[in-house]
N, C-alpha and C positions, 0 to 999 in steps of 0.2 A: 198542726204541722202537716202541710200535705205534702206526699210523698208520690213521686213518680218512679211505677219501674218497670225498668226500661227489658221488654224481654219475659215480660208478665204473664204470660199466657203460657209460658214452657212448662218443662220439665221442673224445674228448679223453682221460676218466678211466680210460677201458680202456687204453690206454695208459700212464698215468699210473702204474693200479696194476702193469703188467706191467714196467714197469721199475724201479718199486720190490721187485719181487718178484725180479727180475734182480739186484737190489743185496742181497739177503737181508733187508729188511726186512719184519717184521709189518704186514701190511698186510690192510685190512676194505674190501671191494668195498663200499659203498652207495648204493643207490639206490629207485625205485619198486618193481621186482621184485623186492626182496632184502628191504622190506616199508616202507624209508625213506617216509617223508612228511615234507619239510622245511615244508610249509604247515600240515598239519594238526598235525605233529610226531609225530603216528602212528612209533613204529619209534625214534624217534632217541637216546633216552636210551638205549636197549639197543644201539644202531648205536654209538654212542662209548662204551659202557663201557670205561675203562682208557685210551681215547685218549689218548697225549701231545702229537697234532698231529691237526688237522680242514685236510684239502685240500680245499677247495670247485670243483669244477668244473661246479656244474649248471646248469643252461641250459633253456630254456623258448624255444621258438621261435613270442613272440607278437608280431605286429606293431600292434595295438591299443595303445592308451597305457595305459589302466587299465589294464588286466590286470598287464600289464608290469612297470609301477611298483609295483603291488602284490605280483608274485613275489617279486623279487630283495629288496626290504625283507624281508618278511617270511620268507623264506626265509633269511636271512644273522644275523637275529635268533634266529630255533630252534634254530641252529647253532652262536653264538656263547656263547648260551644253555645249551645243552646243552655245550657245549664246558667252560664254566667252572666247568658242576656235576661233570662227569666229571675233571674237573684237568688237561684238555688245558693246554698250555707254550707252544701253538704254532699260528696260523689261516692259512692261507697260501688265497690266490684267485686263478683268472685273472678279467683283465680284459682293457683293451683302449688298445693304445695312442692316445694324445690325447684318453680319454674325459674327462681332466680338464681339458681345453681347449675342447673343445667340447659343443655343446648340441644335443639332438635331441627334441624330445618324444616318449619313449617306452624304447625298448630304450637307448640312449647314457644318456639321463637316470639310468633305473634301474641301471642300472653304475657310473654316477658315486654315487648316494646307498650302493649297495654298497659301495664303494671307504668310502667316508666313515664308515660304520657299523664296517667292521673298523678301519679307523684309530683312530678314537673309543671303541674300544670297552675298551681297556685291558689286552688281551692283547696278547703280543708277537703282531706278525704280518709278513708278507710279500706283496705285494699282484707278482704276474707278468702282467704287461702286451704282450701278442700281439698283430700284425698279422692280418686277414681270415684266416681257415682256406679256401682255396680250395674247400672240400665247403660250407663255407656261403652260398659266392658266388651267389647266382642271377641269371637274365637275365632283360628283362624282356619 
């Protein structure tokens, strides 16, 4: 099973692929520096060649509302997108616990229409719902 994911190189995804790679799984580190562009789509059809699963772990640390809302859409589209031309089986994302309960304009909202996008979107998927990463927590 080879596994793309998407966001690979992060906080989160480095992890994510290292212990997929612990479990012997084929696994594609992508991201920015590996040539990914989930906005422009620069990289991605060639990033998910052969994928059977797209793990979304990327992350954009804007606190601006536009911006925000416009990442995570359009980023989970390119993805899903590409996912379905490659024959991915499988979309799996972190999100965030209670983002489907609550409302924030901006980074919360944009999670939530993420959420909604891969639900709706007609591939199997898995949506992984985390508390605060304490490295993201800042003070004010």
């Amino acid at each position: 099973m080879r596994i793309v994911v998407a966001g690979g190189t992060g906080l989160i995804g480095s992890k994510v692929v290292e212990s997929l790679r612990r479990l012997g799984r084929d696994v594609v580190s992508a991201a920015p520096g590996t040539g990914l562009n989930t906005i422009t789509g620069r990289g991605v059809a060639d990033a998910l060649k052969g994928a059977d699963m797209v793990v979304d772990v990327t992350n954009k640390v804007i606190f601006a509302t536009e911006p925000i809302l416009d990442f995570f859409p359009t980023s989970t589209h390119t993805l899903l997108d590409a996912g379905r031309e490659a024959g991915a089986r499988h979309h799996a994302v972190l999100s965030i616990v209670g983002v489907d309960r609550l409302s924030h304009p901006g980074y919360l909202d944009a999670k939530a229409a993420q959420e909604r996008l891969v639900a709706e979107s007609g591939t199997p998927f898995t949506i992984v719902r985390a508390t605060q990463f304490f490295s993201a927590a800042h003070s004010s």
